[in-house]
VEXVOTI-329281 format. One line per field, with one value per residue: z, x, y of N, C-alpha, C in turn; residue number from 1. Coordinates in steps of 0.2 Angstrom, whole numbers, padded with zeros to 4 digits. Layout:
<recs>
n_Z <- [Z|...] $
n_X <- [X|...] $
n_Y <- [Y|...] $
ca_Z <- [Z|...] $
ca_X <- [X|...] $
ca_Y <- [Y|...] $
c_Z <- [Z|...] $
c_X <- [X|...] $
c_Y <- [Y|...] $
n <- [NUM|...] $
</recs>
This chain:
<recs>
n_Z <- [-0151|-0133|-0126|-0109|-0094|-0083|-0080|-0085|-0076|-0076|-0088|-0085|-0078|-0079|-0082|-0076|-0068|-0058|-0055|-0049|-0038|-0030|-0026|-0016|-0006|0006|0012|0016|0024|0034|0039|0043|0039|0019|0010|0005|-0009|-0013|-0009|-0019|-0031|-0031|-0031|-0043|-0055|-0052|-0047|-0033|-0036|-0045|-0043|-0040|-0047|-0064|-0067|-0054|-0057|-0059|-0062|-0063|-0065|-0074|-0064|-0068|-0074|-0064|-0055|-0061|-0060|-0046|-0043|-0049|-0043|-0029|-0032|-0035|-0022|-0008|0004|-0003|-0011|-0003|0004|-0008|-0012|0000|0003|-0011|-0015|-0006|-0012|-0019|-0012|-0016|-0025|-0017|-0012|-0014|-0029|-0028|-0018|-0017|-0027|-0019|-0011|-0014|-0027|-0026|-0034|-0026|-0018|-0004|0003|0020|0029|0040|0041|0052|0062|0075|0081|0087|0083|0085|0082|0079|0078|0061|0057|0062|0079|0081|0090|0091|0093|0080|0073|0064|0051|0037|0027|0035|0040|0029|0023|0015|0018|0029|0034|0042|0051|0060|0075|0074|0089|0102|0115|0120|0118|0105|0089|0081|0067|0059|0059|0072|0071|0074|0070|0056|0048|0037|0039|0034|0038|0041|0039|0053|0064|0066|0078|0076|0082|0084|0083|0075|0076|0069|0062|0048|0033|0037|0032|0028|0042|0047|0057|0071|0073|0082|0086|0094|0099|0087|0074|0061|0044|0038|0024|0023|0027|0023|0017|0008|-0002|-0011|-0025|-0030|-0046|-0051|-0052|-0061|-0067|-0072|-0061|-0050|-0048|-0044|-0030|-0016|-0005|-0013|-0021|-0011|-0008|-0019|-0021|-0011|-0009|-0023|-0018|-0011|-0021|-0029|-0019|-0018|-0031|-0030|-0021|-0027|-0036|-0030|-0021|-0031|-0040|-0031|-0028|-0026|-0019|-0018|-0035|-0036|-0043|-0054|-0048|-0041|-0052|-0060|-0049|-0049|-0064|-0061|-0053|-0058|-0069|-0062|-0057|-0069|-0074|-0065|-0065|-0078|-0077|-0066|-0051|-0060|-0071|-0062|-0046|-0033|-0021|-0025|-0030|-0018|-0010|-0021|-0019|-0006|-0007|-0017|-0009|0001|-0005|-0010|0004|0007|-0003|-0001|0014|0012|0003|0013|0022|0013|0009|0017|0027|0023|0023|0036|0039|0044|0034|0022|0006|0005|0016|0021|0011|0014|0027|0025|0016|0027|0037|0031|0027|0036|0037|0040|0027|0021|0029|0033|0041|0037|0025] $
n_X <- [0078|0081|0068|0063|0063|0057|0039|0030|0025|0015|0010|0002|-0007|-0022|-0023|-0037|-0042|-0030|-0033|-0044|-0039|-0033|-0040|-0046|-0034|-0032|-0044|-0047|-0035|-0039|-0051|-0046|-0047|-0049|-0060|-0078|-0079|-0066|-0066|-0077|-0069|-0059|-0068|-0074|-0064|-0061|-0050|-0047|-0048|-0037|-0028|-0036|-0042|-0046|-0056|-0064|-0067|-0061|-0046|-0036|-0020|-0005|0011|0023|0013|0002|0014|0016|0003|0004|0012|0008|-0003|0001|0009|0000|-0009|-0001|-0009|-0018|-0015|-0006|-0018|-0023|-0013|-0011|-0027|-0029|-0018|-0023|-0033|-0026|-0028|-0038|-0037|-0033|-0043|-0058|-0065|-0081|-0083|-0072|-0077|-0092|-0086|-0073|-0079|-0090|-0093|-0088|-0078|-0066|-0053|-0046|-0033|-0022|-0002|0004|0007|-0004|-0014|-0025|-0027|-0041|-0042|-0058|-0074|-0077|-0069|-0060|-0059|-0056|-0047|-0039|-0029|-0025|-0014|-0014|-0024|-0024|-0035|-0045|-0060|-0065|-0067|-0074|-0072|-0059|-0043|-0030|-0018|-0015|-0008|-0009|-0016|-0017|-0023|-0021|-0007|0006|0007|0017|0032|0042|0052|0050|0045|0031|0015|0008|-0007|-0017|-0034|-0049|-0062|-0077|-0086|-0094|-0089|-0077|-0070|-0066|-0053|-0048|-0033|-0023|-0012|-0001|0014|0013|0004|-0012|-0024|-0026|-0031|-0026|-0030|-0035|-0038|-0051|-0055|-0063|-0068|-0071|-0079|-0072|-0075|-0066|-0064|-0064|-0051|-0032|-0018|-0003|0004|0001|-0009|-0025|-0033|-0042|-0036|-0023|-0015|0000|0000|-0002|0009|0020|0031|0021|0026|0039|0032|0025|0035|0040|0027|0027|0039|0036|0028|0032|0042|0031|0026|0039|0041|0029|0032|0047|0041|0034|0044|0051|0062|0076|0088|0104|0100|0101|0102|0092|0086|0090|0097|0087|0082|0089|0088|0075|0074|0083|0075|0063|0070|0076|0062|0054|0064|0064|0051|0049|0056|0054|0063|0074|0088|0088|0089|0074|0077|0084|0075|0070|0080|0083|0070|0070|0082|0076|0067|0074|0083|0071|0070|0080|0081|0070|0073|0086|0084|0075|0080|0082|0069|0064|0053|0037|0038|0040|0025|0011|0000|0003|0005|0019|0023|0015|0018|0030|0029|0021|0029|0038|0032|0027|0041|0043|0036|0036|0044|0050|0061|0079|0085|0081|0090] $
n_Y <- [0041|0032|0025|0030|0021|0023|0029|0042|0053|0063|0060|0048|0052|0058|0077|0082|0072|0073|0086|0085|0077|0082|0093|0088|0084|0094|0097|0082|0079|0088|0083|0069|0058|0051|0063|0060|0064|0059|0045|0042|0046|0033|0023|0024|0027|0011|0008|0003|-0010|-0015|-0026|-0037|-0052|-0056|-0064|-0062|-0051|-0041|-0029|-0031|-0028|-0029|-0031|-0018|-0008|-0006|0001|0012|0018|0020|0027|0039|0043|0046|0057|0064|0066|0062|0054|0051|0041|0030|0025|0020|0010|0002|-0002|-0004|-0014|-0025|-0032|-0042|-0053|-0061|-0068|-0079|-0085|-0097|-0095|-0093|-0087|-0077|-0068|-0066|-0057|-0048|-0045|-0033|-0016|-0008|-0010|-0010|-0016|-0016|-0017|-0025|-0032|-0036|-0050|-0049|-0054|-0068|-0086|-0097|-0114|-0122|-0132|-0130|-0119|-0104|-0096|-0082|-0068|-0052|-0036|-0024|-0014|0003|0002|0005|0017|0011|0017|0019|0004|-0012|-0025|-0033|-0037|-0047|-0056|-0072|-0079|-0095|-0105|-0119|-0127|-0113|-0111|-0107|-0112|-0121|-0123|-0136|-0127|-0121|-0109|-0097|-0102|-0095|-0088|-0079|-0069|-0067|-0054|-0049|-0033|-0032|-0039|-0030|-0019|-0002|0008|0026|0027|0034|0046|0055|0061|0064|0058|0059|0060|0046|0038|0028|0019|0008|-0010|-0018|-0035|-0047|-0062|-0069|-0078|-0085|-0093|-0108|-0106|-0092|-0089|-0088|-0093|-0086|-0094|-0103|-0099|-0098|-0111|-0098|-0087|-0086|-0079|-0069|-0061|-0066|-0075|-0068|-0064|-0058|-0052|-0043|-0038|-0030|-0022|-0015|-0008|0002|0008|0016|0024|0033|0040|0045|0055|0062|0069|0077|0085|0091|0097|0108|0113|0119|0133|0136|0149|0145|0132|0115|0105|0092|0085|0078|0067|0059|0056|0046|0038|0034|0026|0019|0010|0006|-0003|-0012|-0017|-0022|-0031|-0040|-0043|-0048|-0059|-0069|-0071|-0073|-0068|-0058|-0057|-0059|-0054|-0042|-0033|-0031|-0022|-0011|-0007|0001|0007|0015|0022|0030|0035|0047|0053|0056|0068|0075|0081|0085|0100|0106|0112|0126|0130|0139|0147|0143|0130|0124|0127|0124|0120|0121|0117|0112|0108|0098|0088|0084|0082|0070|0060|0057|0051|0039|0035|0026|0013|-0004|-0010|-0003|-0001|0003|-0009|-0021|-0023] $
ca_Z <- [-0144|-0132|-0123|-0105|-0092|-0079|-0084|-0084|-0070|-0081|-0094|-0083|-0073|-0085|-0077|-0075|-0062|-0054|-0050|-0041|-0033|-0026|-0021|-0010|0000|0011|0017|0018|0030|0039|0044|0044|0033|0013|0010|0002|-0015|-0015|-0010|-0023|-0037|-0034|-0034|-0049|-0058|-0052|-0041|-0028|-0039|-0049|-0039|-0040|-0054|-0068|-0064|-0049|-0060|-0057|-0067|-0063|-0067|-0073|-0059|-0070|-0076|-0056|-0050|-0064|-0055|-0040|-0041|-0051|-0038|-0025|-0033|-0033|-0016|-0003|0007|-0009|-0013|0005|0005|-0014|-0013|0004|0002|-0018|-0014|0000|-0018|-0022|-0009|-0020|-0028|-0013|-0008|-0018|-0033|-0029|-0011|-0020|-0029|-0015|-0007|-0018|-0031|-0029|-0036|-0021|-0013|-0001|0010|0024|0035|0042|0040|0059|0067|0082|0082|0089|0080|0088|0078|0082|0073|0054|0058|0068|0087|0083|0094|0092|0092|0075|0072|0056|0047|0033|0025|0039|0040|0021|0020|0016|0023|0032|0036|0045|0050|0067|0076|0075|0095|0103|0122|0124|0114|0100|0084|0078|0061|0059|0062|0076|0069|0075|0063|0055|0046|0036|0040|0031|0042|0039|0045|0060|0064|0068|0081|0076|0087|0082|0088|0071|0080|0065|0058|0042|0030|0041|0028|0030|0044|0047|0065|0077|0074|0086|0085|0102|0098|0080|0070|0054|0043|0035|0018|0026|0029|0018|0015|0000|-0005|-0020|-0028|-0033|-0052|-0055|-0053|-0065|-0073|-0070|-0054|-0043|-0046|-0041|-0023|-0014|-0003|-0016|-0023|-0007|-0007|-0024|-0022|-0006|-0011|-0027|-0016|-0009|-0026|-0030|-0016|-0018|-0036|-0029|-0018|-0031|-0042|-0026|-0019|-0038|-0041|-0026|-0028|-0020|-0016|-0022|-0040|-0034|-0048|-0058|-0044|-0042|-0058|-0058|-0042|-0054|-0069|-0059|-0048|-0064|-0075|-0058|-0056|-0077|-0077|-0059|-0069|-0085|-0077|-0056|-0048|-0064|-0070|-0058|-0040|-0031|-0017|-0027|-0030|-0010|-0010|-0025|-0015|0001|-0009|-0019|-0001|0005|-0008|-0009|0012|0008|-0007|0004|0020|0009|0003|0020|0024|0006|0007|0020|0034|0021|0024|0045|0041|0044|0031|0015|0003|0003|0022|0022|0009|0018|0034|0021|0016|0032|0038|0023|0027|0044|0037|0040|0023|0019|0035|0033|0043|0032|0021] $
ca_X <- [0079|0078|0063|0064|0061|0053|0036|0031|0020|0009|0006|-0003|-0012|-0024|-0027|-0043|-0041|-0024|-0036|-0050|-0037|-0025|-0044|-0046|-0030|-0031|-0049|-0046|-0031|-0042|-0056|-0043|-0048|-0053|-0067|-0083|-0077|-0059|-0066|-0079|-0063|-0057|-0073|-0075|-0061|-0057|-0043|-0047|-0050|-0030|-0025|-0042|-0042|-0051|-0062|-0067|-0072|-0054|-0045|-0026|-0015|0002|0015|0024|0010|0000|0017|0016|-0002|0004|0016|0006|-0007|0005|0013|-0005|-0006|0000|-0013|-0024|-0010|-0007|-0025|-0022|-0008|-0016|-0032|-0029|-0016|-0027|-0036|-0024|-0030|-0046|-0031|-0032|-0049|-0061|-0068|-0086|-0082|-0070|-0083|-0095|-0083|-0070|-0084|-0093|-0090|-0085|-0074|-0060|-0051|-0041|-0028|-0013|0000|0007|0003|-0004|-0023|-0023|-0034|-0040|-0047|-0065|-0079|-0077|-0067|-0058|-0061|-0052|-0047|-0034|-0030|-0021|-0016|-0011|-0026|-0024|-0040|-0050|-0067|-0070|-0066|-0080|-0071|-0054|-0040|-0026|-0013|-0015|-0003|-0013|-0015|-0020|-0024|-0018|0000|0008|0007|0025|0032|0048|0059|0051|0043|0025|0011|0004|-0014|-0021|-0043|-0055|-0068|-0084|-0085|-0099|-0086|-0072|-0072|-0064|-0054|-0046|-0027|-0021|-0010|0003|0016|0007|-0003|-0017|-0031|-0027|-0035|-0024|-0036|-0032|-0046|-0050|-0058|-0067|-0069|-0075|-0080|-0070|-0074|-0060|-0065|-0061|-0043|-0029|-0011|-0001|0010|-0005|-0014|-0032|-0034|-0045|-0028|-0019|-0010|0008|0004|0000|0014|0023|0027|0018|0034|0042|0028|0023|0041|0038|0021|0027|0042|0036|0023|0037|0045|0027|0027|0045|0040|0027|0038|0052|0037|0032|0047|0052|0070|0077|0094|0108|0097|0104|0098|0091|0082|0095|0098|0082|0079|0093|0083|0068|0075|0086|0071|0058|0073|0077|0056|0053|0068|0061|0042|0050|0057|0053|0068|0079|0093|0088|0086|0070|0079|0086|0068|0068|0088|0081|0063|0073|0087|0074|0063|0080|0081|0065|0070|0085|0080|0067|0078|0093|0081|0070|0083|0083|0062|0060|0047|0033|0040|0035|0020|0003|-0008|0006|0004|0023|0022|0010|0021|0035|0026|0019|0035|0041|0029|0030|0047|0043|0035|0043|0045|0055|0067|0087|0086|0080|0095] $
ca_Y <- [0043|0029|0028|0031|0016|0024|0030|0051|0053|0068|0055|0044|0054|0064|0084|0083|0067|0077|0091|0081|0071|0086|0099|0083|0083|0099|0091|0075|0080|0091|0079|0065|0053|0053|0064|0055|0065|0057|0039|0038|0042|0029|0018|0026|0024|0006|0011|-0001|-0017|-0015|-0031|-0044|-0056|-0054|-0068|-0058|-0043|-0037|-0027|-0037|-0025|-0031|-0024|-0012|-0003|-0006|0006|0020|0023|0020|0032|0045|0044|0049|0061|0068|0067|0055|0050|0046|0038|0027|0021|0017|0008|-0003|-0004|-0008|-0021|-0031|-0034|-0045|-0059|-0062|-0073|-0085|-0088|-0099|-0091|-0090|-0082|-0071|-0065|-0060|-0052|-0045|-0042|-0027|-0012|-0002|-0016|-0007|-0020|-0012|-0022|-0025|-0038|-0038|-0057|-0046|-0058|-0077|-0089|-0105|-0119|-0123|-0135|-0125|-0114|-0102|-0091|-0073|-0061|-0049|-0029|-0024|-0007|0004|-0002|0010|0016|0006|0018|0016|-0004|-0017|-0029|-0033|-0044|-0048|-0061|-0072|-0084|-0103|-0107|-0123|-0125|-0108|-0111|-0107|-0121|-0121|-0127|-0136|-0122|-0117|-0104|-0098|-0103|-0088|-0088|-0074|-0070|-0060|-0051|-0044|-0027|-0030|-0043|-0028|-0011|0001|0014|0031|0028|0036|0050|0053|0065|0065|0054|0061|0057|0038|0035|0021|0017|0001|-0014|-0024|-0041|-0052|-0072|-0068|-0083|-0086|-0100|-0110|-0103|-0085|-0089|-0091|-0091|-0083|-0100|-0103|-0094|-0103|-0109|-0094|-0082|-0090|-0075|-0070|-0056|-0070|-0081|-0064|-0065|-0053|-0047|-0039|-0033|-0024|-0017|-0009|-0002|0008|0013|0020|0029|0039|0042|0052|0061|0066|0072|0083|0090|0094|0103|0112|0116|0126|0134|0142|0150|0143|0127|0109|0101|0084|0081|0071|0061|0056|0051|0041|0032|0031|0023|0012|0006|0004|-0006|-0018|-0022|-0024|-0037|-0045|-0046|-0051|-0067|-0067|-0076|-0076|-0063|-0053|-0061|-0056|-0050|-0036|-0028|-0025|-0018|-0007|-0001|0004|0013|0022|0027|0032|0043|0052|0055|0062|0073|0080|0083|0090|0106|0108|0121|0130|0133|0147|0147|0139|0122|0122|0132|0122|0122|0124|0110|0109|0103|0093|0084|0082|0079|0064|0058|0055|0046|0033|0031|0024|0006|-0007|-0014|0002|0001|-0001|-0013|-0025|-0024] $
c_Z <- [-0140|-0126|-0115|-0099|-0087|-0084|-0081|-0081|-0074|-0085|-0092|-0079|-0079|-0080|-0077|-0068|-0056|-0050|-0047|-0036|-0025|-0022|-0018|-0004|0007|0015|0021|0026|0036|0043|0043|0043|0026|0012|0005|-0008|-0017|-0015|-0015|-0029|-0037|-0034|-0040|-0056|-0059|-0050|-0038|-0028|-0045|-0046|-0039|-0047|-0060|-0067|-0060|-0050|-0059|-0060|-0067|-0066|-0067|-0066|-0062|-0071|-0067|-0053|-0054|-0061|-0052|-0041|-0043|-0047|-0032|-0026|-0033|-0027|-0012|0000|0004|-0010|-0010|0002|-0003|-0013|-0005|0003|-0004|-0016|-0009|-0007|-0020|-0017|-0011|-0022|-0023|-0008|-0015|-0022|-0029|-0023|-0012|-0022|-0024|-0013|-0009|-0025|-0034|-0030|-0031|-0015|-0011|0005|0013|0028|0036|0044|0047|0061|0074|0085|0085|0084|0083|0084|0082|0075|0063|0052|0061|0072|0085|0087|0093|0091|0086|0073|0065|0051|0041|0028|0030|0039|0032|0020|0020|0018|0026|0032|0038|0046|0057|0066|0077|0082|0094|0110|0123|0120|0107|0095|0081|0072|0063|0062|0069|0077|0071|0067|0065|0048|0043|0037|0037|0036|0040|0044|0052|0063|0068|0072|0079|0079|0084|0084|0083|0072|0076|0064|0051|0040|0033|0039|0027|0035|0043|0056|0065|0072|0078|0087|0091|0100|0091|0078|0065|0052|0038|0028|0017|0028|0023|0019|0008|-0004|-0011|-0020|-0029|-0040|-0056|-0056|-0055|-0070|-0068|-0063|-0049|-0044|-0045|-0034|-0020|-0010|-0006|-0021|-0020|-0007|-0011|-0022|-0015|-0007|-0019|-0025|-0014|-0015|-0028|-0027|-0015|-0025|-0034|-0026|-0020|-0033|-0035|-0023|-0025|-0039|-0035|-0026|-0022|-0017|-0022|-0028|-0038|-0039|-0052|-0054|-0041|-0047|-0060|-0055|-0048|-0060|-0067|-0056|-0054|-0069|-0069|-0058|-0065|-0076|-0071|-0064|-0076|-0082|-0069|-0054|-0055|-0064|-0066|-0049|-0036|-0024|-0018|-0025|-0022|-0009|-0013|-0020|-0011|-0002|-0013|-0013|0000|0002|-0010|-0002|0012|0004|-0005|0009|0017|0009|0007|0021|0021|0007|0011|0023|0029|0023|0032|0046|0039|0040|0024|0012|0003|0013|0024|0017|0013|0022|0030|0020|0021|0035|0036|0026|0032|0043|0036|0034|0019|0023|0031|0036|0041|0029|0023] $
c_X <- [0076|0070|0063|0062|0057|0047|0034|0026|0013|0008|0000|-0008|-0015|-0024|-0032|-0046|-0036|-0026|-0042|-0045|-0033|-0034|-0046|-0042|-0031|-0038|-0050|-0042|-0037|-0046|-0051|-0044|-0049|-0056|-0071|-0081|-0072|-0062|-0072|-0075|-0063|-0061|-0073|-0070|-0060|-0053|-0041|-0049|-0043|-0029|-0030|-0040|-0048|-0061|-0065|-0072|-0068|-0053|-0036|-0023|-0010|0007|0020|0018|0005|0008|0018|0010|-0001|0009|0013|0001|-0005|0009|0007|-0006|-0005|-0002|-0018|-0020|-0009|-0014|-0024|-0019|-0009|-0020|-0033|-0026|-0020|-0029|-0031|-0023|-0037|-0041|-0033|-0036|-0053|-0065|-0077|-0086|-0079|-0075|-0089|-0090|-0078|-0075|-0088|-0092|-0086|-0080|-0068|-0058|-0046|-0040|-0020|-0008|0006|0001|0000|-0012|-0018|-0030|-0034|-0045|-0052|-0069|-0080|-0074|-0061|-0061|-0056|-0055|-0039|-0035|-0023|-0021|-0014|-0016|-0028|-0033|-0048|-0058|-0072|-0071|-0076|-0079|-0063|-0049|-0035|-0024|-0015|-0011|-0010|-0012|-0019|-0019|-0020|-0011|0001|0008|0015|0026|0037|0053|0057|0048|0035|0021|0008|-0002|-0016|-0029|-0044|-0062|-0073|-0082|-0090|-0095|-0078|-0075|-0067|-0061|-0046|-0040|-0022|-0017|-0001|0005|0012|0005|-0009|-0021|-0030|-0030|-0034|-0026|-0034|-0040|-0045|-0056|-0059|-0069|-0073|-0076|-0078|-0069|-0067|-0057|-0062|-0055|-0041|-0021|-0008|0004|0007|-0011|-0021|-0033|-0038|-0041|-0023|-0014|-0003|0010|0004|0006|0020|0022|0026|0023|0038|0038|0025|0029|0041|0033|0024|0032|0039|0031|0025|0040|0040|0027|0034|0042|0037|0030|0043|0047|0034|0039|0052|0059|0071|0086|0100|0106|0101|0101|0100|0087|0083|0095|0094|0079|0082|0089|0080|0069|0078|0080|0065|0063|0074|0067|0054|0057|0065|0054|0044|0050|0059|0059|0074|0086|0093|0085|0080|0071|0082|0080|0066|0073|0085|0074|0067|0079|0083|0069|0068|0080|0079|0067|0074|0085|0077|0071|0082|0088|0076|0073|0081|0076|0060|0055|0041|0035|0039|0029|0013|0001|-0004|0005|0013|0026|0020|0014|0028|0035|0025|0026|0040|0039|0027|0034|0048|0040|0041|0047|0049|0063|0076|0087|0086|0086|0101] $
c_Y <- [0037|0031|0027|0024|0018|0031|0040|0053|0057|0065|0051|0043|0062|0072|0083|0076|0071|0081|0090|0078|0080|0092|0094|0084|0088|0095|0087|0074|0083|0086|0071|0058|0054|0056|0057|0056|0059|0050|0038|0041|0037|0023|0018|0024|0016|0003|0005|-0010|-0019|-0022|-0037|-0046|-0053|-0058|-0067|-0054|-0038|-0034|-0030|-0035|-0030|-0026|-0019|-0007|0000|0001|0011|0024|0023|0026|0041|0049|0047|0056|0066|0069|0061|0051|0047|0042|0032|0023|0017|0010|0001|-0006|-0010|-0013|-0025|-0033|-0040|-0055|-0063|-0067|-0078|-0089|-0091|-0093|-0088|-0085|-0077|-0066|-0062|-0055|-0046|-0042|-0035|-0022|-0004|-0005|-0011|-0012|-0018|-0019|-0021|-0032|-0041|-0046|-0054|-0050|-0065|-0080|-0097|-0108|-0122|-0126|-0128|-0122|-0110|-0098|-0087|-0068|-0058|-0040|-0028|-0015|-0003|0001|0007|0010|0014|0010|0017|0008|-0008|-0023|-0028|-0039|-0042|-0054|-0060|-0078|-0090|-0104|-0114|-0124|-0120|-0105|-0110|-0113|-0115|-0126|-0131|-0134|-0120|-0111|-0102|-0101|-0099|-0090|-0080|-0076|-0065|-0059|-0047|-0038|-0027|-0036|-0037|-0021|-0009|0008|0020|0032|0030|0045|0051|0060|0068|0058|0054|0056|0050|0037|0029|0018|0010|-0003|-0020|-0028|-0046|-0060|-0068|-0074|-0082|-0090|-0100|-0108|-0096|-0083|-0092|-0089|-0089|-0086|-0101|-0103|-0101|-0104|-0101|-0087|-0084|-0085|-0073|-0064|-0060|-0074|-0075|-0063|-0057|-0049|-0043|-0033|-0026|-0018|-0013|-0003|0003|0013|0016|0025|0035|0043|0047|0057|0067|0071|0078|0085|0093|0099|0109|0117|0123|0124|0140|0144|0147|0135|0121|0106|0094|0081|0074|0064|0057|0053|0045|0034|0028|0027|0018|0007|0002|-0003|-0012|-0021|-0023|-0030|-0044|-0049|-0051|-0059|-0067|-0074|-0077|-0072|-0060|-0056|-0058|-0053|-0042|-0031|-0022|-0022|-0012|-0001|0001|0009|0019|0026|0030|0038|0048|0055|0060|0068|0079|0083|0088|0097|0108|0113|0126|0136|0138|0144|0142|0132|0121|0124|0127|0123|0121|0116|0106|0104|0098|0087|0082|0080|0068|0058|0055|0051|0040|0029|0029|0016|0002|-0012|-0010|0002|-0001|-0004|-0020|-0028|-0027] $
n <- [1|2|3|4|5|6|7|8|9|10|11|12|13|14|15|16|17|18|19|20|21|22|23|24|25|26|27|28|29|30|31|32|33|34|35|36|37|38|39|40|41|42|43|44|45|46|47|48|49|50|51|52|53|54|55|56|57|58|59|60|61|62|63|64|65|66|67|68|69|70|71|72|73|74|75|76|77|78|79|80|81|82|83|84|85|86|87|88|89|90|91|92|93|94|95|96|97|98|99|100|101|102|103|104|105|106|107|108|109|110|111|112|113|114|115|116|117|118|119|120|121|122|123|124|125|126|127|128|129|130|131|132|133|134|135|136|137|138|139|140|141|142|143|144|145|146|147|148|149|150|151|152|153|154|155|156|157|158|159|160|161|162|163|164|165|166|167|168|169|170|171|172|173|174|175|176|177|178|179|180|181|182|183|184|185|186|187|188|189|190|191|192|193|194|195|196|197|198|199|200|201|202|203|204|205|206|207|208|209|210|211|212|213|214|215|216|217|218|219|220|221|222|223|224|225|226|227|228|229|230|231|232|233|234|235|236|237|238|239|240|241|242|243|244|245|246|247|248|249|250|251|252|253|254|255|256|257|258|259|260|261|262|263|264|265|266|267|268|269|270|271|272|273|274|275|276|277|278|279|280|281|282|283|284|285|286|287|288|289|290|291|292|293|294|295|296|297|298|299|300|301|302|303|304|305|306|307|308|309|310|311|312|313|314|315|316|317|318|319|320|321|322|323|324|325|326|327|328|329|330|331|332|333|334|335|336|337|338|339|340|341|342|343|344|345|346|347] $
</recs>
């Protein structure tokens, strides 16, 4: 029998992990972030270190095996999941800052870096450095991070630095946490428990060591995730976030007579979307063009949106009712499918 290309979510989420992660969710919604349980799992585990080098003290997941937990953590719940899937990928900027810096800062063993990859900062070049100020919102995770980043447009008396095309110049920064304020403008459908809050940053000082772009990697990331571009990789991990949440939402929602079997077609999604990112990782840019990867994420978010929507009617009053975990999936699920690296528009 051949063996299956998308991976079995209960294989790779032991029960006894499942059931810490899911007596978390209701919580975590409620006070509107993580509680302190759910984020010291994934200290614990590791969680938030899948993406660092090894030379950091990473654990630098390949990107297959990085989205069977990404998905199986989601299918645990959504917003462990979200923060995961965030938080853990910012990890994978330890890649493109000098080692020994990397190491402070991506090193410790409780490292969570929250951000957001809108250019909505300015940064002005000054003696070492830059002058940041900007306000950036959706920083998913932001009350637990130990540190932060964000992308700012390069200024000079005032103006925009332009490339060739024309195009602004954009900068990524790492911020210390007494470096950023943060304000509660996290006002969502669901994914409550992210505590994805605004931060906002006043002439900060970042030195030039503390910025970087994601063109190359630093020899001490010499394995095969970084020379995978980060764009397509953000496109998997999000969409596979939504394929866990659908998951729980099928096992929640059960057998309802009369209701549509979407399962098949589901799995269809999931095996096509696992065999399109295995053939990308095998050989990035080759058989398989790396534009597919993001064609493939957005048609399998699409699909978890519609799988859920089609049986909303079927569930009966539990599915509008505050509190039911199969609400609160759903609610989750939709708010997912609102980034914008999910959108059809892309396409």
């Amino acid at each position: 029998m051949r063996t299956p290309v998308a991976p079995d979510v209960t294989a790779v989420l032991p029960g006894d992990l499942l059931a810490r992660i899911r007596s978390e969710a209701g919580p975590s919604e409620a006070l509107g972030r993580l509680t302190p349980a759910a984020v010291a799992l994934l200290v614990e585990q590791g969680w938030l270190r899948l993406l660092i080098p090894r030379s950091v003290g990473g654990l630098e997941y390949d990107l297959p095996d990085l989205l069977a937990l990404q998905e199986a953590a989601s299918w645990a719940d959504g917003s462990f999941g979200w923060v995961l899937a965030l938080c853990g990928g910012a990890g994978f900027f330890a890649g493109f800052i000098e080692q020994a810096l990397a190491v402070s800062l991506f090193g410790r063993p409780d490292v969570c870096a929250a951000g957001t990859g809108f250019p909505a900062g300015s940064a002005t070049e000054v003696a070492g450095g830059y002058l940041v100020s900007g306000h950036w919102r959706y920083a998913s995770g932001a009350p637990h991070a130990t540190l932060y980043t964000a992308n700012c447009r390069l200024m000079r008396d005032g103006q925009p630095l332009r490339d060739e095309r024309g195009e602004p110049l954009i900068r990524a920064v790492i911020f210390l946490p007494d470096q950023v304020t943060l304000q509660d403008g996290w006002q969502s459908l669901g994914l409550k428990a992210t505590a994805s809050q605004d931060m906002v940053v006043r002439e900060a000082f970042v030195p030039f060591n503390r910025s970087f772009a994601l063109d190359k990697p630093f020899p001490h990331a010499s394995g095969p995730l970084y020379a995978y571009p980060f764009l397509q990789q953000a496109e998997a991990v999000l969409s596979v976030t939504m394929l866990g949440m659908v998951r729980h939402f099928l096992d929640l929602f059960g057998v309802v007579d009369g209701a549509p079997d979407l399962a098949g077609e589901l799995e269809q999604m999931r095996q096509r979307f696992y065999a399109t990112i295995r053939a990308s990782w095998a050989s990035p840019g080759g058989p398989v063009p790396l534009t597919e990867v993001g064609k493939v994420a957005r048609a399998a978010a699409a699909t978890a949106l519609r799988v859920a929507d089609t049986l909303y009617p079927y569930g009966g009053m539990r599915m509008m009712r505050m509190g039911t975990d199969i609400n609160r999936v759903w609610r989750d699920i939709h708010t997912a499918s609102q980034h914008t690296l999910l959108s059809p528009l892309r396409d």
